[in-house]
Backbone as a ProteinNet text record, in pm:
[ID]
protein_1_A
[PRIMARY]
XXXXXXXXXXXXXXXXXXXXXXXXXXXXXXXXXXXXXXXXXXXXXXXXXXXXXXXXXXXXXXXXXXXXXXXXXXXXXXXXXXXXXXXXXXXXXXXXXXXXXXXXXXXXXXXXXXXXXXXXXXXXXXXXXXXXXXXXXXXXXXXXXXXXXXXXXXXXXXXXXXXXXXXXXXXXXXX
[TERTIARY]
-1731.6	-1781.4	-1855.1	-1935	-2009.1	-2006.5	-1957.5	-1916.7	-1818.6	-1776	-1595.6	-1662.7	-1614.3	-1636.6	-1553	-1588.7	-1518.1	-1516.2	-1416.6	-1378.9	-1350.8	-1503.9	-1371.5	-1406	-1280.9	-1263.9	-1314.2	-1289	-1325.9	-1208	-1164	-1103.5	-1123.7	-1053.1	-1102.1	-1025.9	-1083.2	-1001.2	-1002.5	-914.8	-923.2	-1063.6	-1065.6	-1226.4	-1216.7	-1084.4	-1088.4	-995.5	-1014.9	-948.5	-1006.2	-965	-983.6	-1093.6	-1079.4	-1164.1	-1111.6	-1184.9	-1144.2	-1034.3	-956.4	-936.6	-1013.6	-993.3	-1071.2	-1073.8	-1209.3	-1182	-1227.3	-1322.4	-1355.8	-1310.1	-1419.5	-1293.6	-1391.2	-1297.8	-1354	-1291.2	-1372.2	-1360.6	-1371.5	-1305.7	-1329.9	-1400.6	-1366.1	-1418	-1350.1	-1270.8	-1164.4	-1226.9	-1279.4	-1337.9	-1230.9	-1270.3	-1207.2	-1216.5	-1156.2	-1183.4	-1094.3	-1117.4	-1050.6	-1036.5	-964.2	-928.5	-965.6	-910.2	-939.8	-868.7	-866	-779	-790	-621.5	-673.9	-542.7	-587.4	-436	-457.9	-329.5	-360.7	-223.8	-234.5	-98	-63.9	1	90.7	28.2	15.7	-90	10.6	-52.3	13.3	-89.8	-21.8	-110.2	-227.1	-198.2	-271.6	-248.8	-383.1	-430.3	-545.5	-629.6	-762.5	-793.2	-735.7	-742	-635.5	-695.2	-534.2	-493.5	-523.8	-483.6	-623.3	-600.1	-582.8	-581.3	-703.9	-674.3	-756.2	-821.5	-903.5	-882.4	-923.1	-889.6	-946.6	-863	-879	-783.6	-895.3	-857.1	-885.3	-892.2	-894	-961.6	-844.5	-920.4	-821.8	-821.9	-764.8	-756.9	-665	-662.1	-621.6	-635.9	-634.6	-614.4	-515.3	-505.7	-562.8	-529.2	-549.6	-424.6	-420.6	-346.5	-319.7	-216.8	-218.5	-96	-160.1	-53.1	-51.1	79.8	144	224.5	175.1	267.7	273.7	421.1	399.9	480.7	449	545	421.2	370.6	307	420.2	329.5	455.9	361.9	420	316.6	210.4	249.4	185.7	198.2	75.9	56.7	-94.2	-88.5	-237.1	-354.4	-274.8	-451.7	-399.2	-296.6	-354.7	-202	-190.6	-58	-29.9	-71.6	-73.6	-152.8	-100.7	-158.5	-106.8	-248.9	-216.6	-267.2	-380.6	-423.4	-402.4	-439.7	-425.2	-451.4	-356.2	-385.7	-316.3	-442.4	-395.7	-453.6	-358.7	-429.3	-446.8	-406.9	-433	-353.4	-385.7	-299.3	-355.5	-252	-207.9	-112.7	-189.5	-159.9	-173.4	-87.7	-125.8	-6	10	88.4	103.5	229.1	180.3	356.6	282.4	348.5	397.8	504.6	514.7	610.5	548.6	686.7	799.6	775.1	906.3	915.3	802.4	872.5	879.1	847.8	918.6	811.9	881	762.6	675.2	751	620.5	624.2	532.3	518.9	425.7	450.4	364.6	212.7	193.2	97.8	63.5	134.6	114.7	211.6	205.6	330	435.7	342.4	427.3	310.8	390.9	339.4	390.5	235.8	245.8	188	130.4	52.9	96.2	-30.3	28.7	6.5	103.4	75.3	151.7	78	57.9	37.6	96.8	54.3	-23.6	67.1	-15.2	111.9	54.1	161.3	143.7	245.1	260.8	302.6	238.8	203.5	225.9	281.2	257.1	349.9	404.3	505.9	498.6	640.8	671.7	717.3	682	812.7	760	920.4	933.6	1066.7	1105.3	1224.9	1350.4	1287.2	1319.4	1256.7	1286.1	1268.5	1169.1	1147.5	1043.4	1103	979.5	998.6	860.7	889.5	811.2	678.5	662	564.3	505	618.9	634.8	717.5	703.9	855.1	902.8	822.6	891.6	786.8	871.1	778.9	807.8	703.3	756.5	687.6	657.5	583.6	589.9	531.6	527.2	461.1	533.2	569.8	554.9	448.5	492.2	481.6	522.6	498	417.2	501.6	494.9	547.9	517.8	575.3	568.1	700.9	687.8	765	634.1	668.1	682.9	671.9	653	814	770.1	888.7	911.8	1033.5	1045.5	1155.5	1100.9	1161.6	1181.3	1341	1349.1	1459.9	1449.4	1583.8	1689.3	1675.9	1801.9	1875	1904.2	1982.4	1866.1	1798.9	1703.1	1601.9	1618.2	1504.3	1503.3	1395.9	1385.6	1314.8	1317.6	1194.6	1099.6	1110.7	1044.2	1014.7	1066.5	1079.9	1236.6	1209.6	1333.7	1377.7	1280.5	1324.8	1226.4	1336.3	1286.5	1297.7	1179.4	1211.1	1160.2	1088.9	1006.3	1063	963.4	1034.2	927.9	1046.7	1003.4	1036.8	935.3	977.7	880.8	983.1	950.3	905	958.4	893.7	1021.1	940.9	989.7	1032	1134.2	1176	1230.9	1082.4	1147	1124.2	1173.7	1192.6	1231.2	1168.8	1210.2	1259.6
739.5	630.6	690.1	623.5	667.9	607.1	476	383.3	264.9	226.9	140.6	17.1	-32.6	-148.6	-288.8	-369	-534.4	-635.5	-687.5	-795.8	-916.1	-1006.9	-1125.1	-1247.9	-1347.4	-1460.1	-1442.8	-1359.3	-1343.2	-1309.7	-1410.2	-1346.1	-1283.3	-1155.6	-1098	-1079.6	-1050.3	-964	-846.8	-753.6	-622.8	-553.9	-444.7	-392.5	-397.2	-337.6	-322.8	-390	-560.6	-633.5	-682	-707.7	-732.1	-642.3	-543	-416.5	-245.9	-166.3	-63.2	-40	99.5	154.5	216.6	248.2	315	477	523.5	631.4	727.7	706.7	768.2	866.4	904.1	972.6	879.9	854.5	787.4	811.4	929.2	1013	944.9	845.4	774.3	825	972.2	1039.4	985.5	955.2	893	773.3	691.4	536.9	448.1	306.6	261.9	132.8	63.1	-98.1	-158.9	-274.8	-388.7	-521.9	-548.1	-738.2	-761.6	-692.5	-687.5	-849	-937.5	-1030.7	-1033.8	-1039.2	-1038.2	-1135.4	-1233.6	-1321.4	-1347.3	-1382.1	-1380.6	-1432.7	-1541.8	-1572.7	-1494	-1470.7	-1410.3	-1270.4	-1141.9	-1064	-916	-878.5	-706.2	-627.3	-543.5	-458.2	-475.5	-514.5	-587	-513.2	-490.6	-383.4	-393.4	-312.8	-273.2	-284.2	-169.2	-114.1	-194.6	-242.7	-254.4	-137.9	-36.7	72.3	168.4	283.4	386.1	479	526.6	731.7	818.2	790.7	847.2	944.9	940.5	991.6	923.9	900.5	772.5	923.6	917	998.6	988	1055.9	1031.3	842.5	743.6	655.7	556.4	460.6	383.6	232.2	155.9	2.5	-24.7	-134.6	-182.9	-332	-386.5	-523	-576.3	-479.8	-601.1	-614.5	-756.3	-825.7	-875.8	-851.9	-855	-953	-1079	-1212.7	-1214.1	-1224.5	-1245	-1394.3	-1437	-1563	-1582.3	-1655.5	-1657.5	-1528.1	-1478.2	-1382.9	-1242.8	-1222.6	-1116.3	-1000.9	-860.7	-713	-593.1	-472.7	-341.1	-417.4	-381.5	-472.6	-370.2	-329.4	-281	-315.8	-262.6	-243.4	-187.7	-99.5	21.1	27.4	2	-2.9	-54.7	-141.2	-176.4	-80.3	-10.4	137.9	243.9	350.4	488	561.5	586.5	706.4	848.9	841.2	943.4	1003.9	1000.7	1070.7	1006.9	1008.1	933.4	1029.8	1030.5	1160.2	1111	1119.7	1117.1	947.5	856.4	690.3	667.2	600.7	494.1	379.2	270.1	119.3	68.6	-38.1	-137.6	-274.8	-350	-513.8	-547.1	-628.1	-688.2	-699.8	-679	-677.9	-833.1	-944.6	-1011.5	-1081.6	-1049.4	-1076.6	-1209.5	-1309.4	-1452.7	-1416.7	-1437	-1483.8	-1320.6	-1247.6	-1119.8	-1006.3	-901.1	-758.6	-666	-502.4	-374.3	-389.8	-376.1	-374.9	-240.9	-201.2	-62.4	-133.4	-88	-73.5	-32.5	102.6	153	118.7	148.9	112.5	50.1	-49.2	-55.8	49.6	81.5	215.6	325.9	439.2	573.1	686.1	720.1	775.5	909	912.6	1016.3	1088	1121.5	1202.8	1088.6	1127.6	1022.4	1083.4	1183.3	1268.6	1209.9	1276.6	1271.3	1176.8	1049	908.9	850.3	704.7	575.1	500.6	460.9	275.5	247	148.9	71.3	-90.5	-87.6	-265.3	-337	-457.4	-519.5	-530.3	-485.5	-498.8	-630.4	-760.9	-853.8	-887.7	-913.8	-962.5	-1006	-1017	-1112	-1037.7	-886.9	-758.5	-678.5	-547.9	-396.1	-418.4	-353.4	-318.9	-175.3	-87.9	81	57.4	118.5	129.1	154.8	281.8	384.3	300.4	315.5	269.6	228.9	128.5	67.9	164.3	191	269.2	415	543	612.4	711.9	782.7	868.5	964.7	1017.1	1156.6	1208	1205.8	1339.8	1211	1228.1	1139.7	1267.1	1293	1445.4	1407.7	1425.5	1445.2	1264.5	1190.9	1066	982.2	835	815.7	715.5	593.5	505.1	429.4	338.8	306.6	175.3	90.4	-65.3	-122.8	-274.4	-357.3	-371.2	-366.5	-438.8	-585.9	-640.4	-807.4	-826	-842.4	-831.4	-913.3	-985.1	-1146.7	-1098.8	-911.1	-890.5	-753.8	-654.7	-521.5	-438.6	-440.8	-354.3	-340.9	-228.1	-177.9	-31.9	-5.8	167.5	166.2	280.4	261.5	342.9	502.5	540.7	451.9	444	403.7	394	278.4	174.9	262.2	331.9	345.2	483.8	619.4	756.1	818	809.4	909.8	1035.7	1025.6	1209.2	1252.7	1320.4	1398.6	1337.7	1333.5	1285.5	1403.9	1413.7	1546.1	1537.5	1596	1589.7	1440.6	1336.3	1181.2	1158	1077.9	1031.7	869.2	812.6	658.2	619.2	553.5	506.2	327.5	307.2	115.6	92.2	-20.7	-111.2	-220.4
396.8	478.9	597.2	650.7	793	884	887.7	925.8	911.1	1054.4	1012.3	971.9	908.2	771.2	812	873	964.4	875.1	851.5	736.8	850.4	887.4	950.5	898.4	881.8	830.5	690.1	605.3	456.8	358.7	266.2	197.9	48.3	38.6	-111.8	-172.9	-296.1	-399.5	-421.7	-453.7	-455	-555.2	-465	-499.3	-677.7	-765.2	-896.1	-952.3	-912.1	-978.8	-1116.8	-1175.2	-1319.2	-1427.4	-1337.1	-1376.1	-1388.5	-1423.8	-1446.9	-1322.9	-1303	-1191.4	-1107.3	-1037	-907.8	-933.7	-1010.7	-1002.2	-992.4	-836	-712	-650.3	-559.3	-435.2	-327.1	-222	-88.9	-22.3	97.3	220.5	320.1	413	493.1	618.9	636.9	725	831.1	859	993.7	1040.2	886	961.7	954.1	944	956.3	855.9	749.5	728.1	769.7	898.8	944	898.1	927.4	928.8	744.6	658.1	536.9	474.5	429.9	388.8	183	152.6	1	-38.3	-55.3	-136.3	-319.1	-326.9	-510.9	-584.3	-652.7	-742.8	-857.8	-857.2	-1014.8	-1078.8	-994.3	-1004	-998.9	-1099.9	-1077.5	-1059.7	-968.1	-913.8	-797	-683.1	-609.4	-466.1	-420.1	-293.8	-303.1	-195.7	-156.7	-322.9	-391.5	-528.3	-575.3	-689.2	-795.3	-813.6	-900.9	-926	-920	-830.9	-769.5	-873.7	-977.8	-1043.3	-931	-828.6	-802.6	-646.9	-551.3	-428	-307.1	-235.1	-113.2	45.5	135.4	195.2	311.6	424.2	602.5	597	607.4	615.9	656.6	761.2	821.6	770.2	741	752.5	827.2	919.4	1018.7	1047.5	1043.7	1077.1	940.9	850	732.3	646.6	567.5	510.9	368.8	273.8	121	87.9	66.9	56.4	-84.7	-177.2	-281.8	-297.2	-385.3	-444.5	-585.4	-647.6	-748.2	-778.3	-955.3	-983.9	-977	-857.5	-806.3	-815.1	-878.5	-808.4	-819.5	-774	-776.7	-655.6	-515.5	-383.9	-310.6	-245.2	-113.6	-44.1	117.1	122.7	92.8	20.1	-35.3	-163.4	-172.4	-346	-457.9	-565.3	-614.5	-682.3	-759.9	-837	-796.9	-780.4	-749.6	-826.1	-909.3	-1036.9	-1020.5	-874.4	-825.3	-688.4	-594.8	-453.4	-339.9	-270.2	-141.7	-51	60.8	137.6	339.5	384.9	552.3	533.8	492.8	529.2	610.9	696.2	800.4	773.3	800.3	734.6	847.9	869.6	981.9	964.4	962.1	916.6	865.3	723.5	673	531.6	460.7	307.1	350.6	245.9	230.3	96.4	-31.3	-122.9	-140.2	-148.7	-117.7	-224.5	-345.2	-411.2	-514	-541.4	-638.5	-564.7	-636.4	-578.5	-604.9	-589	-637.2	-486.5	-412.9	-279.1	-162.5	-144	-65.7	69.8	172.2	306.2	253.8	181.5	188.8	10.4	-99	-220.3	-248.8	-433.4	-448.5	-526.3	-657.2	-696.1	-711.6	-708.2	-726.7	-798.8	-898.8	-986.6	-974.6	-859.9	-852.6	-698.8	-627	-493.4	-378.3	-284.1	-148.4	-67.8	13.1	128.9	242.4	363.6	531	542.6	518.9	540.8	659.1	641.3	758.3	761	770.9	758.7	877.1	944.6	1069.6	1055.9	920.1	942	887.5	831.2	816.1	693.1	651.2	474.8	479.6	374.5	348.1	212.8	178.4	32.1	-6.8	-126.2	-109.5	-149.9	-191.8	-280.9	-327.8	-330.6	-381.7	-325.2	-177.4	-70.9	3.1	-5.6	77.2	156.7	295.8	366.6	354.9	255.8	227.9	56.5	-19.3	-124	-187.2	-281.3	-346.8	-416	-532.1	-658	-675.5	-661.7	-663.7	-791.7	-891.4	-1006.1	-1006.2	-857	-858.6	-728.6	-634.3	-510.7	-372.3	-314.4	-182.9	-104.7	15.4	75.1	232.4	339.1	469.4	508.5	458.5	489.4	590.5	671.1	798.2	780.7	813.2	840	996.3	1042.1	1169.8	1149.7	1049.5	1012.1	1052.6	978.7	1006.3	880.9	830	712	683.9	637.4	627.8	497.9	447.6	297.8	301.2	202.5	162.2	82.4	57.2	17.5	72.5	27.4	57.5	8	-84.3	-180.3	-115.3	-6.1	24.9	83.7	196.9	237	281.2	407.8	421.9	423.5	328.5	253.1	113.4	35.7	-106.2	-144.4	-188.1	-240.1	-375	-458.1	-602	-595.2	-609.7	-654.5	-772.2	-863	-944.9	-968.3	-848.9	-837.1	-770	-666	-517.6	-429.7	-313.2	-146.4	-58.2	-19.2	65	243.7	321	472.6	533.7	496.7	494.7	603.3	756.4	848.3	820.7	836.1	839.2	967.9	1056.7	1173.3	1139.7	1062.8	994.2	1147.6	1170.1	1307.4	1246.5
[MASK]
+++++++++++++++++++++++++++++++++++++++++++++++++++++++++++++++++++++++++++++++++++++++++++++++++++++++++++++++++++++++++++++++++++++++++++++++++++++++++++++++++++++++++++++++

């Protein structure tokens, strides 16, 4: 990017919804996309990206927002699946899943890498919500979460609710 990217009063759908995955690399270069808005009923895989093979890197969200209703899961802000790399993101805003689960701050599950990133913004859902990420089955590394999380049951974290890889050096300051 070369420039920070302003979303106002617009709402979308994720860049690779009902389409391939994302499978790019996008260097944000320490920009920024704000005030992003993306709502959606009954949807898996739902973020910036639905799903994520590609590489998403120095790049900020900012006050943006990913509303779920319905039997929505695999929910975050940058992306509901990550099968590739996410490295250096910060995430600020709100991921809100009403009635299902599978929800991450930053993705919802992860399959791939998600490095020296942060979550800045408010997890809620009604269940199986991690700060960083819900469900992760690969490499979580030097991760941070500063968010809130709001969950209607016990099932949550605030790294990741559900490990089946490795998490390693990941800060949980859940407010």
């Amino acid at each position: 990017m070369i420039e920070n990217c302003y979303f106002r009063n617009v709402r979308e759908t994720a860049i690779t919804a009902y389409a391939e995955p994302f499978w790019g690399i996008l260097d944000g270069n320490g920009h920024k996309i704000i005030g992003l808005r993306i709502e959606a009923t009954n949807e898996t895989c739902l973020g910036l990206f639905s799903t994520l093979e590609g590489t998403v890197k120095n790049l900020t969200l900012e006050n943006c927002e990913v509303s779920a209703a319905g039997m929505s899961e695999k929910i975050g802000i940058l992306a509901g699946e990550n099968k590739g790399t996410v490295e250096n993101v910060v995430i600020s805003g709100s991921v809100n899943a009403k009635y299902f689960s599978c929800v991450g701050g930053i993705v919802g599950t992860n399959q791939g890498v998600l490095q020296s990133s942060v979550n800045n913004g408010i997890v809620k859902a009604s269940s199986n919500v991690g700060g960083i990420v819900y469900n992760n089955e690969k490499t979580v590394i030097g991760c941070t979460n500063n968010g809130t999380i709001e969950c209607g049951s016990a099932l949550y974290d605030g790294i990741c609710q559900t490990n089946k890889g490795t998490v390693s050096n990941c800060v949980d300051n859940t407010k």
